[in-house]
N, C-alpha and C positions, 0 to 999 in steps of 0.2 A: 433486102427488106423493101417490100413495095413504099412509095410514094405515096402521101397523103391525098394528091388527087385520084394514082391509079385504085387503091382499095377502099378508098372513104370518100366517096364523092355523092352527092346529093342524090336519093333514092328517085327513079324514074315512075313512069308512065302510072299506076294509080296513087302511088304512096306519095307522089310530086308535093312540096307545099310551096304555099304563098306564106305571106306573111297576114297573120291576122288581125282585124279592127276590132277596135275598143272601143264598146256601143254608147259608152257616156252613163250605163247604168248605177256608176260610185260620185258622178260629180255635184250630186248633191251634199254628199256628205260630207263633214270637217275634216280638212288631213293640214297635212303640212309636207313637203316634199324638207329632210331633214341635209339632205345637203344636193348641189349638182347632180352629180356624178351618179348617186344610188342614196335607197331609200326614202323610204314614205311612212308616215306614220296618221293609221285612223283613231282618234283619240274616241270616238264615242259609239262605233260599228259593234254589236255583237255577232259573232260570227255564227250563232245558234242561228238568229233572223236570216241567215242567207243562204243554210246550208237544203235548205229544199227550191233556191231559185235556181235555177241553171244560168239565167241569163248573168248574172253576178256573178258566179262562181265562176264563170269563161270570163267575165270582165276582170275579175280580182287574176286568173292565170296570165291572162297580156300584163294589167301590171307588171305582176313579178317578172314578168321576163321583159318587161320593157324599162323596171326601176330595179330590177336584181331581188331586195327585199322590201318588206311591206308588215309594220309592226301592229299588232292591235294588244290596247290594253284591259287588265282584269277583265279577262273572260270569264262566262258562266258554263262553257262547253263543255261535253264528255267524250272521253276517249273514243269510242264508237261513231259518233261524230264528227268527231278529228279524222278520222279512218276514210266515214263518207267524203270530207272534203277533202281530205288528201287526194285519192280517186279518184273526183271528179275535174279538180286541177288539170291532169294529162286528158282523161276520157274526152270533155269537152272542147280537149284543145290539138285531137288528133294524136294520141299515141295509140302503138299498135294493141289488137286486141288481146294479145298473148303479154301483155306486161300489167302488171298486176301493183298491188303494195311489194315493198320490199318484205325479206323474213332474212333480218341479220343473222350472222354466223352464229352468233353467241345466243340467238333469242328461242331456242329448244323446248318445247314445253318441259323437257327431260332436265333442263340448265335451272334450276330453285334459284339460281344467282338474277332470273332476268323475270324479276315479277314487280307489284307497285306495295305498298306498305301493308292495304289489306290483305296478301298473298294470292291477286289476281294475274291472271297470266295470258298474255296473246303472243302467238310469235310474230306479229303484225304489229306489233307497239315494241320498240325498244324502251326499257324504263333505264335514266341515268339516275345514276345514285356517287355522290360523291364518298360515301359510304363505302359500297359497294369499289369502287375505285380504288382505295386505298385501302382496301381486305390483297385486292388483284396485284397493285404497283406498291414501290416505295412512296412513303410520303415525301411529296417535297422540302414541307419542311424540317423532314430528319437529314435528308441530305440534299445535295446542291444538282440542279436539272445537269444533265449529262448535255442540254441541248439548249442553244438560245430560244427564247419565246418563239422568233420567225420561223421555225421548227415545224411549228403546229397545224401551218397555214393550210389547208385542204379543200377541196367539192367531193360530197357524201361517195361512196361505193365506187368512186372509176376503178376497180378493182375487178369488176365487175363486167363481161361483155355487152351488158346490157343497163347504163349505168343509170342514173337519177334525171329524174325533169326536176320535179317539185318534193319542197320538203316541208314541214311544219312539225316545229316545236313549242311545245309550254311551259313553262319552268312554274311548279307548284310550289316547291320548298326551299327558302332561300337562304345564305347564312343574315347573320344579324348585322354582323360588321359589313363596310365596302366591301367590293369583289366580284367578280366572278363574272363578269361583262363576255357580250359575245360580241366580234368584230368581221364587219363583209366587207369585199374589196370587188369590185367591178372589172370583172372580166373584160367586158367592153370598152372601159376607159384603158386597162392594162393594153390591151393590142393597138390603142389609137397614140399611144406615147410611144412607137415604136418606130423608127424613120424607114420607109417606103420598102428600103436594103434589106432591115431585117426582118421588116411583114413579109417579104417574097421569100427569105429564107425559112420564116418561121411557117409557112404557109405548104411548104414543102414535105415537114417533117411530121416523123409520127413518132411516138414515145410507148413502151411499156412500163402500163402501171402497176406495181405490185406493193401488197402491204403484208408486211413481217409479221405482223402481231398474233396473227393466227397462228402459226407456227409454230413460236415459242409457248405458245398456250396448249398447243397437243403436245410438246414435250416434256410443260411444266404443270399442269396437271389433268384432271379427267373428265376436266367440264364438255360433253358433246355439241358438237356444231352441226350444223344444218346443210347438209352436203347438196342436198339435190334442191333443186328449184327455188330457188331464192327471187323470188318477184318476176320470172321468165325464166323458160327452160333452159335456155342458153347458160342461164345464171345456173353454174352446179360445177361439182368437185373441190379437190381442195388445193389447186394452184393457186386460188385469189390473185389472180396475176390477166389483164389485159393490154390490149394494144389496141391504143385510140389515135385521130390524127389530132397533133401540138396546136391545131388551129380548128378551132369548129364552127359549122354555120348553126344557129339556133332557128327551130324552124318556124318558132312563132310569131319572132320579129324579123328574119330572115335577116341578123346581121351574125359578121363574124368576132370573133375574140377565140382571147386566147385557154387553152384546156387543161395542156399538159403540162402543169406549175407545183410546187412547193412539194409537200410531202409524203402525196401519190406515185412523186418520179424519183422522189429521194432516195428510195432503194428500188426502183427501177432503173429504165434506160432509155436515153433521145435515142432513137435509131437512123443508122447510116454515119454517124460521126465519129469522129476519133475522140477516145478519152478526153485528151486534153480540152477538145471543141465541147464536148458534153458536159464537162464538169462548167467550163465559161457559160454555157446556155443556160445549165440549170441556176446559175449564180444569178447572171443576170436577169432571167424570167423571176426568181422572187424578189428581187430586187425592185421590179418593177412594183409589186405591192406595198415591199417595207422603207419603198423610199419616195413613196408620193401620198402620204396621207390624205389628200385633197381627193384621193379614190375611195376612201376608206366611209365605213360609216361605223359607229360606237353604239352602242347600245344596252342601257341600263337596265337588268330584269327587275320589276315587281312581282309579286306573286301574281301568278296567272294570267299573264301575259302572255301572247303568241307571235313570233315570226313565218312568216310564209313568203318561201323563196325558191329561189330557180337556181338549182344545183348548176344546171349548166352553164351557165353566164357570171357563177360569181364563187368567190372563193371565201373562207371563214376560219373562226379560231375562237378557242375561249379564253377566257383570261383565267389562268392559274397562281391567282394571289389571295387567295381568302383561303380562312381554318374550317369553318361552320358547314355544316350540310347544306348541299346542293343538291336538289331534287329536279325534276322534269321527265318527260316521255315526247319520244320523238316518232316522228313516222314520217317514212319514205316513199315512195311513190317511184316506179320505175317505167322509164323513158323508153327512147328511140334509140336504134343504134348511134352511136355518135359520128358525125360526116362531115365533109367539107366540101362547101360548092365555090370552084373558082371564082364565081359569079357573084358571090355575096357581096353586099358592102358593110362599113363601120359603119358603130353605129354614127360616128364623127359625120363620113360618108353621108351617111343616108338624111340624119339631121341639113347638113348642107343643099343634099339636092331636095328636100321638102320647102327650101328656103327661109328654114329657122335660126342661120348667123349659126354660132361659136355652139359650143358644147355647155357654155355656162347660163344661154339664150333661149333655152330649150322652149318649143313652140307645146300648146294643148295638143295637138292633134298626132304628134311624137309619142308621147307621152301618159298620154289620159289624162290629163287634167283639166278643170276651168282655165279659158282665158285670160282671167284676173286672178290671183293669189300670189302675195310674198309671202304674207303673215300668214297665221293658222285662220282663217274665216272660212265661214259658212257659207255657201254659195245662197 
């Protein structure tokens, strides 16, 4: 199995990237950076107002891929909308022209399972239904998870040869009671917690990622999947099975972290290693998430709220603790091949040589943000 540098090395001579600036067009408006490590939250942005600026919508894509994710609340947007600025996320920020919206497996105009309440249907929109969920699974609370929570931990489609940049979801319908939280973990913090031995080990390796689920669904019953072209041509058949390198440069911020983690590899494989080495790899790499919450960000949904994030730099999970319906629609947005350039730095790294001190330090010009703000203000 080839090496991470020999078949996944930073694409050359036109496709080459820098890393991208962030023109200062959000620093007016109120945020609050919600911890170190990852996330941001704009408390008063609607994202309707910025979905015809381009210059925003490349400002709000560095974010994300420079803060992981970036929440805005009770939105007034419509799914079509959400489509546009899914879109425009990669477009403006250099992905190839042949990568598109994602069109999930499950999202067939043919599949009546993947529509929204008025019985509207895109294959370009996944709609989640907790509903719908527990028609498909056992309920949890009839019986006990086969799996601990740390189980869940994922980045959308690396399933996929051609996997996610940017993602945006909304949660319309929530239950009544607590529940039902989404959580992101910083990819980039995850590879900077890793001592120099095993960034060089891990920088070597590449993993195949495969997800089951599909599988037992064409066995267990006759819902159609979406075989061919799912967001790039690349993206088609029904292996759902890729092979990506365990360490990726992101090309927007040109830093690296880590790829090949939690439940994408779980019924995959690190390649080149022996069993026993793979099963300690894959331990330790989630480990690295479930045991440093200081990487982690929480996050409480209201109705109609939006996350928008960078699949590639961070990892996620929902919380499966609440009875009550759960609604939202998701859309994906497909990326670049995924690569790795020797040459990248952390973002630890790169913060250092800008001369911004510690990862806790973090400089405006890093970042995007005002030079002054602890608290939530207004510039």
């Amino acid at each position: 199995m080839p090496s991470a540098t020999e078949d996944f090395r930073e694409p050359t001579s036109t496709t080459q990237r820098i890393p991208l600036q962030y023109s200062g067009s959000f620093n007016d408006y109120e945020s609050i950076d919600l911890t170190n490590a990852i996330g941001r939250e704009y408390p008063k942005v609607q994202l309707s107002d910025i979905v015809d600026d381009d210059t925003k919508i490349r400002d709000l894509a560095i974010l994300c891929s420079q803060r992981g994710v970036v929440f805005f609340r009770n939105q007034n947007i419509k799914a079509d909308d959400l489509k546009v600025l899914t879109s425009r996320l990669g477009e403006l920020t250099g992905k190839p022209k042949d990568s598109k919206l994602h069109r999930h497996a499950l999202s067939s105009k043919d599949n009546i399972k993947n529509h929204d309440e008025n019985g509207a249907h895109d294959e370009e929109v996944f709609y989640i239904s907790s509903v719908r969920e527990k028609e498909n699974h056992s309920n949890r609370f009839e019986a006990p998870l086969p799996k601990l929570a740390s189980y869940l931990w994922h980045s959308d489609i690396t399933f996929e040869n051609i996997p996610s940049d940017y993602a945006i979801l909304q949660m319309t319908n929530l239950p009544d009671d607590a529940g039902g939280d989404t959580i992101w973990a910083s990819a980039y913090e995850m590879y900077d917690r890793m001592s120099p031995a095993y960034q060089k080990l891990a920088d070597g390796l590449t993993a195949t990622h495969y997800q089951p689920v599909f599988s037992r669904i064409m066995k267990n019953t006759t819902d159609p999947l979406i075989i061919e072209d799912r967001g790039h041509p690349e993206n088609r058949g029904l292996e759902f099975s890729a092979t990506h390198p365990v360490v990726r440069t992101n090309p927007v911020t040109g830093w690296k972290h880590l790829f090949g983690v939690g439940q994408q590899i779980h019924d995959g494989k690190i390649n080149g290693v022996t069993d026993r080495e793979e099963e300690m790899l894959k331990k330790y790499f989630l480990q690295l998430i479930t045991e440093n919450h200081d990487l982690q960000v929480r996050f409480r949904w209201a109705e109609n709220d939006v996350a928008v994030w960078d699949n590639r730099c961070t990892f996620h999970t929902a919380t499966m603790d609440y009875m009550g319906e759960r609604k939202g629609i998701r859309i994906t947005s497909v990326g670049e091949k995924p690569y790795f350039d020797p040459q990248s730095l952390s973002r630890l790294q790169a913060l250092h040589l800008a001369g911004l001190g510690k990862a806790g330090n973090k400089g405006p010009a890093a970042e995007g943000r005002p030079e002054k703000r602890r608290k939530m203000t207004s510039s």
